[in-house]
DOTOR-172472 format. One record per residue (C-alpha): x negated, y, z negated; residue in three letters. Coordinates in Angstrom, 1 decimal, padded with zeros to 4 digits, always signed. Example, Ala and Ser with C-alpha at 12.3 -4.5 7.8 and 13.67 -1.06 7.14 Angstrom:
// residues 2
NODE, u, v, w, resn
NODE, -012.3, -004.5, -007.8, ala .
NODE, -013.7, -001.1, -007.1, ser .
//
This chain:
// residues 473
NODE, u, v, w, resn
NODE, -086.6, +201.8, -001.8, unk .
NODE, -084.2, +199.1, -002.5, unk .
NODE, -084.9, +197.5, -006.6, unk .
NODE, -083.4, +194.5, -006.2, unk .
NODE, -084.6, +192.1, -002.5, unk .
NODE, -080.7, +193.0, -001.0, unk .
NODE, -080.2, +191.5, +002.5, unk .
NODE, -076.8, +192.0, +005.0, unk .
NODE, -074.9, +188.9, +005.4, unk .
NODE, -076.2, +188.1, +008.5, unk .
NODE, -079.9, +187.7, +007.5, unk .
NODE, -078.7, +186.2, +004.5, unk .
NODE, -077.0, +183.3, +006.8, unk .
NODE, -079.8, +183.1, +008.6, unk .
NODE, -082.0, +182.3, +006.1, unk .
NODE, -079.7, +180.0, +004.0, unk .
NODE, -080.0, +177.7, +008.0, unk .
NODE, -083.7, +176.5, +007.0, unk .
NODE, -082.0, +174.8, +003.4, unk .
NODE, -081.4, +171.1, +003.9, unk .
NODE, -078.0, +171.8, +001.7, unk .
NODE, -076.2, +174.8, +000.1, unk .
NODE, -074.5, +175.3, -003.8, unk .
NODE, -071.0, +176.4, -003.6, unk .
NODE, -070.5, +178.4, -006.6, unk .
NODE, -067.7, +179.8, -008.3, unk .
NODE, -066.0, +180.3, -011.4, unk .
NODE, -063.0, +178.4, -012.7, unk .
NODE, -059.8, +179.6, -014.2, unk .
NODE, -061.2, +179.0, -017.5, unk .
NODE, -064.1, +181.2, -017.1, unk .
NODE, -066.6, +178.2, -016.3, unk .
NODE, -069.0, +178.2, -013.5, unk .
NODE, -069.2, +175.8, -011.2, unk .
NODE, -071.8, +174.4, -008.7, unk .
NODE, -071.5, +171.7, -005.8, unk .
NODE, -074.1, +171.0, -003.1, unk .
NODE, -072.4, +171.2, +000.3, unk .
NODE, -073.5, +170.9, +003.6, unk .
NODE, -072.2, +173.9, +005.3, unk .
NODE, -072.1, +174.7, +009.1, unk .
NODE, -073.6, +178.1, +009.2, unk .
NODE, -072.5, +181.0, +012.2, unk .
NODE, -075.1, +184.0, +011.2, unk .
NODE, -074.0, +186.3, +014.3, unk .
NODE, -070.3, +185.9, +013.4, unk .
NODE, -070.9, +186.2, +009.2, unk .
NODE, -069.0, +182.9, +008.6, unk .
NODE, -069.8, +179.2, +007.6, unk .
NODE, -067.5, +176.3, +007.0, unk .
NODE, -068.0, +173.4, +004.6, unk .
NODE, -066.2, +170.5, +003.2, unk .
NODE, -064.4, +171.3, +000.1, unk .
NODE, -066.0, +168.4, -002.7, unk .
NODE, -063.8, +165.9, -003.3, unk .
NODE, -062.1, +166.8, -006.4, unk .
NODE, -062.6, +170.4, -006.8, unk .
NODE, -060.6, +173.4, -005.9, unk .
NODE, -062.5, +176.6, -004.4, unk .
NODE, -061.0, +180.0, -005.2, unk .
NODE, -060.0, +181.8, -002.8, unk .
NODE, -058.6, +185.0, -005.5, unk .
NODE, -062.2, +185.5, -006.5, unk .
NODE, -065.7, +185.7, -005.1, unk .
NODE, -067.7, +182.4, -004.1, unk .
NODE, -071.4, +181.9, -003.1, unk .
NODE, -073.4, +180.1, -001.1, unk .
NODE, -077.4, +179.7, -002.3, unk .
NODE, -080.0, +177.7, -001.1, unk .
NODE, -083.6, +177.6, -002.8, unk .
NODE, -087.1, +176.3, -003.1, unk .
NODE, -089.9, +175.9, -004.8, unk .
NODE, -093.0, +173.5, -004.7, unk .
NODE, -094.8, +172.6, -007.9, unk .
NODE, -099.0, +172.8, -008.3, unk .
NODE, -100.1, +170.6, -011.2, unk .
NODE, -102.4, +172.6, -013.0, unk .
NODE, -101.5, +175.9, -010.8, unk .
NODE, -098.3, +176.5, -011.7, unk .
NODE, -095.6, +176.8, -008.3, unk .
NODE, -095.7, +178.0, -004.9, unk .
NODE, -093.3, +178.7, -002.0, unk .
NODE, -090.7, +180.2, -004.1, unk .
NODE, -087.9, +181.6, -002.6, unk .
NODE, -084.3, +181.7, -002.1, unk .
NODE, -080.9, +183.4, -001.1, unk .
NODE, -077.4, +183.6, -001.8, unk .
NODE, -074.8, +184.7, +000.2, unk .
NODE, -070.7, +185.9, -001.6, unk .
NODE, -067.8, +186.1, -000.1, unk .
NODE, -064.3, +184.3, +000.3, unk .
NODE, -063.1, +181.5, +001.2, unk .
NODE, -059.6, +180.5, +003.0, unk .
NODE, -058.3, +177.3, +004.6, unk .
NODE, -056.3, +174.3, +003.5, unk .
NODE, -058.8, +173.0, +000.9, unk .
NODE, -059.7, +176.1, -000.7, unk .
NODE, -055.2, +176.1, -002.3, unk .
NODE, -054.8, +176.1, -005.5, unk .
NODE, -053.4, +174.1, -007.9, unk .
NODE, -053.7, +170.0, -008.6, unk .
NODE, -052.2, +168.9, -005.2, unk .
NODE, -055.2, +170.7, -003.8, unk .
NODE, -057.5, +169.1, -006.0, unk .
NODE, -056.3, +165.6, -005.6, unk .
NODE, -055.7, +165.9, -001.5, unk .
NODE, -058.5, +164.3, +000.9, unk .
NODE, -061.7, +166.9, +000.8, unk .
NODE, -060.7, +169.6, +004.1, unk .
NODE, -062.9, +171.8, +005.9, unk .
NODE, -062.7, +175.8, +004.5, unk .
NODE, -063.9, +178.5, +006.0, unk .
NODE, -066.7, +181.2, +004.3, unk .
NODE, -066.4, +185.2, +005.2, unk .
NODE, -069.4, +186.6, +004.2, unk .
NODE, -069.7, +189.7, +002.7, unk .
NODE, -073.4, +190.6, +001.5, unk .
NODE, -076.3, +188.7, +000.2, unk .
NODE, -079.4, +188.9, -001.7, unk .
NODE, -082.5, +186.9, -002.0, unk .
NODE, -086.8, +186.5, -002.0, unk .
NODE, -089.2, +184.6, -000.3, unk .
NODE, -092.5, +184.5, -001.7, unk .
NODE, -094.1, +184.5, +001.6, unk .
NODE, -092.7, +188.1, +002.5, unk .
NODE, -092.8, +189.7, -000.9, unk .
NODE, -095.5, +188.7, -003.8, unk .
NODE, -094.4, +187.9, -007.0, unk .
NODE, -095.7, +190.5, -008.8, unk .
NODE, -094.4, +192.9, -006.4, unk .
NODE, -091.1, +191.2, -006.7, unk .
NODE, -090.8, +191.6, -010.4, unk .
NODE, -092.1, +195.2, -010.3, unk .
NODE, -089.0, +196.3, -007.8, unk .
NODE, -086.8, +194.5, -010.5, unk .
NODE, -088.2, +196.5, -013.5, unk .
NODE, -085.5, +199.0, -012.6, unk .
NODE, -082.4, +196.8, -012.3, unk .
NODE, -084.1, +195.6, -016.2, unk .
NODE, -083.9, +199.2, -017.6, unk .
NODE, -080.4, +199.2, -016.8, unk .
NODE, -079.7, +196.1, -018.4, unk .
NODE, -081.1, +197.5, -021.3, unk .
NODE, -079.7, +200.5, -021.2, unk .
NODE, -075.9, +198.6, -021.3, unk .
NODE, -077.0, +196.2, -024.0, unk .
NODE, -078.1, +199.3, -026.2, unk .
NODE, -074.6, +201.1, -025.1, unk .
NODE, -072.7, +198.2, -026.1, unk .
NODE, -074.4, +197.2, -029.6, unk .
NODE, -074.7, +201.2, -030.4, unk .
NODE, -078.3, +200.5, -031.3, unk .
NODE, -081.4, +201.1, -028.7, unk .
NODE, -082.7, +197.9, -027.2, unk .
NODE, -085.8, +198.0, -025.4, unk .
NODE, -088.4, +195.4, -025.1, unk .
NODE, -091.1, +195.4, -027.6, unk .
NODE, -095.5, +194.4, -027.6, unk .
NODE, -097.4, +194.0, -030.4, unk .
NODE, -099.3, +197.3, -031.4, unk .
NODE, -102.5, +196.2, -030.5, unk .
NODE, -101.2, +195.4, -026.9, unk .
NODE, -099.6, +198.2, -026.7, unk .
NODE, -102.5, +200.5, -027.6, unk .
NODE, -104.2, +198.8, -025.2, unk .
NODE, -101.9, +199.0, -022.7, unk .
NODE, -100.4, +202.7, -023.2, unk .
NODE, -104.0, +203.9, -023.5, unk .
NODE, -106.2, +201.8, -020.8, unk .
NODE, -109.2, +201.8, -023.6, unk .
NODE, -110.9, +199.0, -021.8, unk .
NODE, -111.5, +202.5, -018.7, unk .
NODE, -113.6, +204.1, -021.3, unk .
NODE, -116.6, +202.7, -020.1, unk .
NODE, -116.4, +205.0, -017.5, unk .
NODE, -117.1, +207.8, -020.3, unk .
NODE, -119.3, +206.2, -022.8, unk .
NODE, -121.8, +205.0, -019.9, unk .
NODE, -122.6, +208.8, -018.7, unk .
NODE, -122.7, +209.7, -022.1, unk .
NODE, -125.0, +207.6, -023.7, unk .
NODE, -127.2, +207.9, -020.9, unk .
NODE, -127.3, +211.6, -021.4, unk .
NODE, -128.5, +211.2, -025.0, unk .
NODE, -131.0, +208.8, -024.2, unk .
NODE, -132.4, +211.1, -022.1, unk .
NODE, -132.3, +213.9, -024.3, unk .
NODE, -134.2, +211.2, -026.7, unk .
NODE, -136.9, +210.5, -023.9, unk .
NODE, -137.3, +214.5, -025.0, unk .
NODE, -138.1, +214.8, -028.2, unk .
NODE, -134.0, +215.6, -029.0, unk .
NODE, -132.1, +213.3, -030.5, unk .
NODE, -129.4, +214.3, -033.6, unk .
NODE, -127.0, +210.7, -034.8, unk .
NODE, -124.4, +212.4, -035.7, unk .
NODE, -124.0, +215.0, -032.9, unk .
NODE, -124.7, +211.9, -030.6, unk .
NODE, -121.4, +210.5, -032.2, unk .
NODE, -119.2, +212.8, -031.9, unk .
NODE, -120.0, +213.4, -028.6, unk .
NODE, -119.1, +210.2, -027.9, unk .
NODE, -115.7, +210.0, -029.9, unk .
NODE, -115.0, +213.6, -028.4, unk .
NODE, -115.7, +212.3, -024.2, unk .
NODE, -113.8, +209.1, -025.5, unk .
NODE, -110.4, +212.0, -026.9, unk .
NODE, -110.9, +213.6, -023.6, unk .
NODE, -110.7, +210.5, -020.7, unk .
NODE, -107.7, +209.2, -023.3, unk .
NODE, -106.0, +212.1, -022.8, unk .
NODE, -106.8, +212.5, -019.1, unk .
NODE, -105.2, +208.9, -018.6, unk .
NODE, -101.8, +209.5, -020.9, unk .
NODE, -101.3, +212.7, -018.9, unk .
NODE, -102.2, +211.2, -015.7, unk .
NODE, -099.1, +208.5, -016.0, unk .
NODE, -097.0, +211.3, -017.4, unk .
NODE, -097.6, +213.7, -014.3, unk .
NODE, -097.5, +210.6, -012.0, unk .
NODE, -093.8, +209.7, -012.9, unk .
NODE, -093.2, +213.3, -013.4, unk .
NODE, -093.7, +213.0, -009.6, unk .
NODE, -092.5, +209.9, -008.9, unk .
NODE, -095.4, +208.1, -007.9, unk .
NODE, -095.3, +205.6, -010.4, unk .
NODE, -092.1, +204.8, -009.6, unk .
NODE, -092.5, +204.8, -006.1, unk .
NODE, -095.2, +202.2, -006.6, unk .
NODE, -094.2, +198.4, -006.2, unk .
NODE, -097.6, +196.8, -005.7, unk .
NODE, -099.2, +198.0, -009.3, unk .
NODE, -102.4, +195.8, -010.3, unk .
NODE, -104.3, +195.7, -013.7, unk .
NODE, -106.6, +198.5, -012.0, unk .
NODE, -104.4, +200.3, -010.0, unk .
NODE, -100.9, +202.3, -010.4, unk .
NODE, -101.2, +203.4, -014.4, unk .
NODE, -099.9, +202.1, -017.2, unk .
NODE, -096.3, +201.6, -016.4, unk .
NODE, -095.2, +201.9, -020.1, unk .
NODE, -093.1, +204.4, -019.1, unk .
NODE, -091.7, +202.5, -015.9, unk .
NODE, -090.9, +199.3, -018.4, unk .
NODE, -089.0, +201.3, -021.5, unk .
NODE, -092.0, +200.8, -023.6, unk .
NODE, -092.9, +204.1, -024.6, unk .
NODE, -090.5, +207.0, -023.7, unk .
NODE, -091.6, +209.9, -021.1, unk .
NODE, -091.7, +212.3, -024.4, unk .
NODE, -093.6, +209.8, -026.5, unk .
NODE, -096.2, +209.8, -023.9, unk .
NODE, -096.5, +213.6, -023.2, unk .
NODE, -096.9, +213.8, -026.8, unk .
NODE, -099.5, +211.5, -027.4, unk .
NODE, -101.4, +213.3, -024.4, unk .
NODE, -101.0, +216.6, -026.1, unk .
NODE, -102.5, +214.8, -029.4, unk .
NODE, -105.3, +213.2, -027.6, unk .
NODE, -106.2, +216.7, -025.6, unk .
NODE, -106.1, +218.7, -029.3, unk .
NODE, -108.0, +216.1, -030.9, unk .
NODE, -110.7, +216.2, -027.9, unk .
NODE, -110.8, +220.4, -028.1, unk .
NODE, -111.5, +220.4, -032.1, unk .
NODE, -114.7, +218.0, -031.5, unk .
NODE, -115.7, +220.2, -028.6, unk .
NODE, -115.5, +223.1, -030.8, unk .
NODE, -117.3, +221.9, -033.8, unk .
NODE, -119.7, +220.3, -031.0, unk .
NODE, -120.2, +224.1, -030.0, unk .
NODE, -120.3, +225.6, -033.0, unk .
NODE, -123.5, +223.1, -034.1, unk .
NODE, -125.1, +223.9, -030.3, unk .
NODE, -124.3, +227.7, -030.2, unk .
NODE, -124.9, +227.1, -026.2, unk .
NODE, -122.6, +229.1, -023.6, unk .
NODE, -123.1, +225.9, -021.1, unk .
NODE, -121.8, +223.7, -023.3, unk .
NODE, -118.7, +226.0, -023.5, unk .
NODE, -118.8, +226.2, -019.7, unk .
NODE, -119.1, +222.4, -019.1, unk .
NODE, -115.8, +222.2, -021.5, unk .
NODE, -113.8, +225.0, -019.8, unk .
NODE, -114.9, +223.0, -016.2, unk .
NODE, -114.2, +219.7, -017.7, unk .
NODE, -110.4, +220.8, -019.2, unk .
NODE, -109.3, +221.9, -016.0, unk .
NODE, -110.7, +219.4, -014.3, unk .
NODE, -109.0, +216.6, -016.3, unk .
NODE, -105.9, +218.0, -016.6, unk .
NODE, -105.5, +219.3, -013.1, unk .
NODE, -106.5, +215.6, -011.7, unk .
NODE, -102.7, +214.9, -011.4, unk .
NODE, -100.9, +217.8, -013.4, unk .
NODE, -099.6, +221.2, -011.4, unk .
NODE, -100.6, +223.4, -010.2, unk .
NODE, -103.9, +221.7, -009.0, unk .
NODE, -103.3, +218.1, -008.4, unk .
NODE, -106.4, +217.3, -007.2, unk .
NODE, -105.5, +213.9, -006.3, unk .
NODE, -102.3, +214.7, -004.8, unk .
NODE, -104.6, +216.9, -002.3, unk .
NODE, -107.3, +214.1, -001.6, unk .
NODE, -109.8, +215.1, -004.2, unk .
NODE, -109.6, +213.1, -006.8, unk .
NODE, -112.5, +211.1, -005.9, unk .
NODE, -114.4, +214.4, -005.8, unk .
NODE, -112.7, +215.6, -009.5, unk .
NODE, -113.2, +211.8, -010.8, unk .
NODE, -117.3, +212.4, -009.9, unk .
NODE, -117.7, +215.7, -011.3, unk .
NODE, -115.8, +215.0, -014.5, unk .
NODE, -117.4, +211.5, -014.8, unk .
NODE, -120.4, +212.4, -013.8, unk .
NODE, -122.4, +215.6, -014.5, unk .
NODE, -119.9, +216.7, -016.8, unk .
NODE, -120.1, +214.1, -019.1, unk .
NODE, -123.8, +213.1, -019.0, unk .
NODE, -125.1, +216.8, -018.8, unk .
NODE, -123.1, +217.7, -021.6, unk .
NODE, -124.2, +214.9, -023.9, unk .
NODE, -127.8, +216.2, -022.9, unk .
NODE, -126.9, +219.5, -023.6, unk .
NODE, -125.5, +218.7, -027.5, unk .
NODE, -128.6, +216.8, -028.2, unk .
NODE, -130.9, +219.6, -026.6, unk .
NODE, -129.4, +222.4, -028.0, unk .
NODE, -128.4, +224.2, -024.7, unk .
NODE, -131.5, +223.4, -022.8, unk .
NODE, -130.3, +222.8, -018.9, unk .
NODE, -132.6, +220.3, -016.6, unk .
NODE, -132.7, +218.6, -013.3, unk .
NODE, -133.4, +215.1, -014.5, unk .
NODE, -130.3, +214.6, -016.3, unk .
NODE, -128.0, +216.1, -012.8, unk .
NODE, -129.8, +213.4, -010.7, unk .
NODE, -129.5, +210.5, -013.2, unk .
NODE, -125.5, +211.4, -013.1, unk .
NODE, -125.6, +211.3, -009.0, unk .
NODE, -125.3, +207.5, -008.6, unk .
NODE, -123.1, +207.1, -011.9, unk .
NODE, -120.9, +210.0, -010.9, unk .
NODE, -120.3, +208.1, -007.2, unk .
NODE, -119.9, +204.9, -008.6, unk .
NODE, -116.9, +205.7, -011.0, unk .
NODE, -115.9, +207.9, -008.2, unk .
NODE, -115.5, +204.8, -006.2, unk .
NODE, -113.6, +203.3, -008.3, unk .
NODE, -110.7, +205.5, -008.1, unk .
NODE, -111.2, +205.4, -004.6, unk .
NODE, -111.2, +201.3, -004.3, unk .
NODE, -108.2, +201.3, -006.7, unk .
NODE, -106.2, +204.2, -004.5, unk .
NODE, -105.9, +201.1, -001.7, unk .
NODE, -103.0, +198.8, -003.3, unk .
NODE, -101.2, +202.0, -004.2, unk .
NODE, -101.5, +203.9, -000.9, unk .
NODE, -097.4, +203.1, +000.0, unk .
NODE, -096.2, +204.3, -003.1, unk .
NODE, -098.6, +207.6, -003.1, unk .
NODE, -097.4, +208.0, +000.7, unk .
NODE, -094.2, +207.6, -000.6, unk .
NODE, -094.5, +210.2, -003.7, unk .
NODE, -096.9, +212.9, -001.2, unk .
NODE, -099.6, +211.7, -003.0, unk .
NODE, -102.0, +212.4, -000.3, unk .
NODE, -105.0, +210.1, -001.2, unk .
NODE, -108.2, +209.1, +001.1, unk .
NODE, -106.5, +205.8, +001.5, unk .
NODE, -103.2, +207.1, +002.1, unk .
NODE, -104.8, +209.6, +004.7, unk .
NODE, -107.4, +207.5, +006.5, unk .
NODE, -107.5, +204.1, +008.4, unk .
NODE, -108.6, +200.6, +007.0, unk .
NODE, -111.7, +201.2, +009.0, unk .
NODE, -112.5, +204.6, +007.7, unk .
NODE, -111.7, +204.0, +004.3, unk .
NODE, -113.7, +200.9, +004.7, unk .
NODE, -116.9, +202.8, +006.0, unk .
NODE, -116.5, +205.2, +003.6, unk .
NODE, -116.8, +202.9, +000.6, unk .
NODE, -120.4, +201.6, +002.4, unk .
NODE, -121.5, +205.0, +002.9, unk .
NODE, -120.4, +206.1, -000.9, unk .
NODE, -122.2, +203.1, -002.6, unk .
NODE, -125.6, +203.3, -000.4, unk .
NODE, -125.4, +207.4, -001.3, unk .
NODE, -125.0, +206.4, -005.0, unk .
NODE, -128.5, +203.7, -004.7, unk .
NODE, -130.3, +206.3, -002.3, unk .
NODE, -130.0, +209.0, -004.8, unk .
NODE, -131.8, +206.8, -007.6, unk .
NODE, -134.6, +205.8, -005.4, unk .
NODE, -135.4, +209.8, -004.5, unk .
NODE, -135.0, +210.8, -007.7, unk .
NODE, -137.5, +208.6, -008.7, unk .
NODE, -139.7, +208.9, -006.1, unk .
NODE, -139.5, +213.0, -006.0, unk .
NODE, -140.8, +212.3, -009.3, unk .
NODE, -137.3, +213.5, -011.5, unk .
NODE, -136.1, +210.1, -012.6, unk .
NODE, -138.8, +207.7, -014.5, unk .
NODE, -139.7, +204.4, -012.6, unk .
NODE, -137.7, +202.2, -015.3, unk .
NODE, -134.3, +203.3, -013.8, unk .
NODE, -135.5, +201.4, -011.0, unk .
NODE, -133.4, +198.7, -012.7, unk .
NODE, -130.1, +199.8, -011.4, unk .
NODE, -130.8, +198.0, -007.6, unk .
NODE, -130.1, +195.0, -009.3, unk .
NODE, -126.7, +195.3, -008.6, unk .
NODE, -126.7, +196.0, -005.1, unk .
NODE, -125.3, +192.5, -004.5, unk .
NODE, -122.3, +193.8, -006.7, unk .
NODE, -122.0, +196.0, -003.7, unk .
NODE, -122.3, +193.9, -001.1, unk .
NODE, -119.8, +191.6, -002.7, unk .
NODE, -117.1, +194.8, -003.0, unk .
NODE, -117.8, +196.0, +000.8, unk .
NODE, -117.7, +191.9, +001.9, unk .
NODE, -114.5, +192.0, +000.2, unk .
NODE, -112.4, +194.8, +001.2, unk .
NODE, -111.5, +193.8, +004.7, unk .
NODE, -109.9, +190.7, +004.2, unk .
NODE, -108.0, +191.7, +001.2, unk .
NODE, -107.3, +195.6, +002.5, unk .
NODE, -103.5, +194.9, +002.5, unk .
NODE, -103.1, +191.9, -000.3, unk .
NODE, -102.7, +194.0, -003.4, unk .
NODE, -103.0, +191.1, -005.5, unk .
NODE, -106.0, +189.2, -003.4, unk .
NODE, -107.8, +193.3, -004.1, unk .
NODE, -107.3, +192.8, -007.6, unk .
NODE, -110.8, +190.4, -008.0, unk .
NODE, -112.7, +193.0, -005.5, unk .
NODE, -111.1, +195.9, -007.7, unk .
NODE, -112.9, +193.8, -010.9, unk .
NODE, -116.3, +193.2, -009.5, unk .
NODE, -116.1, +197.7, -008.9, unk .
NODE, -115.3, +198.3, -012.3, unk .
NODE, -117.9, +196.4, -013.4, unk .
NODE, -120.7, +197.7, -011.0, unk .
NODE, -120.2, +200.7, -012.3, unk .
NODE, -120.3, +198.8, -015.8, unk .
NODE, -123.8, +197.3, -014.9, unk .
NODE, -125.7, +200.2, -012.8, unk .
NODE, -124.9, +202.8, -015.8, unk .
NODE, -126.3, +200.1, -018.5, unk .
NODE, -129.5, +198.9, -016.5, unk .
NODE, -129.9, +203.1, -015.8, unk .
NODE, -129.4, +203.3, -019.6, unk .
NODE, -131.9, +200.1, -020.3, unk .
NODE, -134.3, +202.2, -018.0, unk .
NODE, -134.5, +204.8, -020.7, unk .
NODE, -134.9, +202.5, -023.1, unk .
NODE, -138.0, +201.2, -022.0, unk .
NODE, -138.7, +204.6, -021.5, unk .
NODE, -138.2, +205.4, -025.0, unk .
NODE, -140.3, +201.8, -026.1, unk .
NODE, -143.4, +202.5, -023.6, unk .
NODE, -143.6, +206.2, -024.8, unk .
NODE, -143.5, +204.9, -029.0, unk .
NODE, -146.2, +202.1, -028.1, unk .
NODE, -148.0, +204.2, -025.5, unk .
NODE, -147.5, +207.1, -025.5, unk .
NODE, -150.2, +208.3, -022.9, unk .
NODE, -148.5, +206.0, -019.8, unk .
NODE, -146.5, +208.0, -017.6, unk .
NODE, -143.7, +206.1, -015.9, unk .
NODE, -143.3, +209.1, -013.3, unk .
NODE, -144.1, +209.1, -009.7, unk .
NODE, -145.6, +211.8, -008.2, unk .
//
């Protein structure tokens, strides 16, 4: 995978035909550059072009010269469009390219261009984003010559805030506190509720998906998969701290080691206030889980089960376990059921997001559903996911587990719709997903909090009255 858009001559040639002129380039004997619009007579098949020498300047022909052509259309109020461009080096030889000041001061004479390689981008064939993401490694070793040749590390800097953000993906842990304050609300609905249990349960879920998503970008370039990936989204292909000299591979490992300490000593005073064996089961399940999600030996997504690890860990783990704090150990069905449609909408989020990446995972042998199955397959299997995840409500509540308030969740089966409508088109535009990729996260977002406001009223109806049962069957 090439880091910088390198073309052969040839193509370059090619493609410097459809400019209306060219820049001849070069730099002087006093170290100055110069540029000149020519009109040059371009033979792509034969790697030459020939040009008129402009009247009053001298091309080299001891040093390299280059020939560039390049576009770009401005949007008020946009920004541009139709970038591209391409240069072409090589040397040139003929009577206008002597040196000296007899050259300079003859009539302008036709010179002749060997070209020798080439480089350039058109918008139109490579994305912008994608464009500056294959160039991130040709910027590390900028850096790294700039911090040789000062003696002092240079590396380019955000604000902590952004950083944190960034490093971390704390805007993701939605798809932890949803599950987990749903769990305790339903605990509440049963007589069991405990404030400050309930908040370190959440603070020790929170420790736990931070962890899992440091160590998931350490594993992934461990592997190479981040690196491998070029089409990386706000939703999709980590963090790339690592990939843009931000944080150092070490610093991350590190702060995932931190994050996974810090989640075991709130599971463990969580325990020791329970006393309950399934809660110390649920963490054992959950640790491997999360960890083995990217990490070896397991690598559950490398296998095509990281939707399925993503569900389980998401899904009853979390939301039974918050139950289970608040209760004390006491196990029940309702609180499995109510984590069905949660745990297979954060699952398909992971599996929405795997689409963009699916080159680079190919790439890296990350053997995802995406990377694995057709458009249309991975298509149908996103409809068949999502109407699973709204099935299960409506049998849970009409088998009489889930109360009729949870009900509320079908309000975002136009969410749905709008993410299934969406995929086809956009299936193989990274950067056209990315709005589709949004709307997911945040029908997940939306279906967990209207399941949570479905407690709630459960929790208001049962203070104000308490005889009505909001129960089918």
């Amino acid at each position: 995978m090439r880091s910088t858009p390198e073309i052969d001559a040839q193509t370059g040639l090619t493609k410097l035909a459809g400019y209306p002129f060219q820049i001849v380039s070069w730099v002087d004997e006093a170290g100055y550059p110069v540029s000149v619009a020519v009109g040059a007579t371009l033979d792509a098949a034969g790697g030459t072009a020939s040009f008129v020498t402009p009247a009053g300047f001298t091309v080299p022909t001891d040093r390299d010269v280059s020939l560039t052509g390049s576009h770009i259309r401005p949007q008020p109020g946009y920004g541009y469009d139709e970038r591209r461009h391409v240069t072409v080096w090589g040397r040139v030889s003929g009577s206008g390219a002597a040196a000296g000041a007899a050259a300079a001061a003859a009539a302008p004479a036709t010179v002749a261009f060997q070209a020798r390689d080439a480089w350039g981008w058109d918008e139109a064939e490579v994305p912008f984003f994608e464009y500056s993401e294959r160039s991130a490694p040709q910027s590390r070793k900028y850096f790294d010559a700039l911090s040789a040749e000062r003696g002092t590390p240079v590396k380019p800097k955000l604000s902590f805030g952004f950083l944190t953000l960034r490093t971390t993906r704390l805007p993701f842990l939605t798809a932890t506190i949803i599950p987990v304050l749903i769990g305790i609300a339903i605990a509440a609905t049963r007589g069991s509720f405990d404030l400050v249990t309930a908040l370190l349960t959440v603070v020790g879920a929170s420790f736990v998906q931070l962890a899992i998503n440091v160590s998931n970008d350490v594993f992934d370039t461990a592997q190479g998969a981040d690196d491998a990936n070029v089409t990386p989204t706000q939703f999709s292909g980590g963090s790339r701290v690592i990939q843009y000299g931000l944080v150092s591979f070490r610093q991350m490992a590190t702060l995932a080691t931190g994050f996974f300490i810090a989640a075991g000593v709130v599971g463990l005073v969580l325990l020791a206030i329970s006393g309950s064996t399934a809660l110390l089961v649920i963490g054992v399940v959950g640790f491997i889980v999360g960890l083995g999600y990217t990490a070896p030996p397991l690598k559950f997504v490398y296998r095509g089960l990281g939707e399925i690890a993503v569900a389980v860990g998401f899904g009853p783990l979390m939301l039974l376990g918050a139950y289970v704090v608040q209760t004390r150990g006491a196990l029940a069905w309702e609180p499995f059921v109510a984590s069905v449609p949660i745990a297979l909408l954060v699952a398909l989020i992971l599996y929405v997001n795997e689409i963009p990446d699916r080159r680079g995972d190919a790439r890296a042998g990350k053997r995802t559903l995406p990377v694995r199955f057709s458009r249309e397959s991975v298509i149908s299997g996103y409809n068949v996911a999502v109407t699973a995840a709204f099935v299960a409500l409506v049998v849970g509540v009409v088998i009489g587990i889930l109360p009729v308030p949870t009900l509320l969740m079908l309000l975002t089966i136009p969410m749905a719709l709008q993410v299934s409508r969406g995929l086809k088109p956009n299936y193989d535009n990274p950067y056209g997903l990315m709005a589709i990729m949004g709307v997911n996260v945040q029908l997940h977002l939306r279906a967990g909090l209207l399941l949570l406001v479905g407690y709630v009223v459960v929790l208001i109806v049962g203070a104000v009255a308490p005889g009505l049962d909001l129960f089918l069957g």
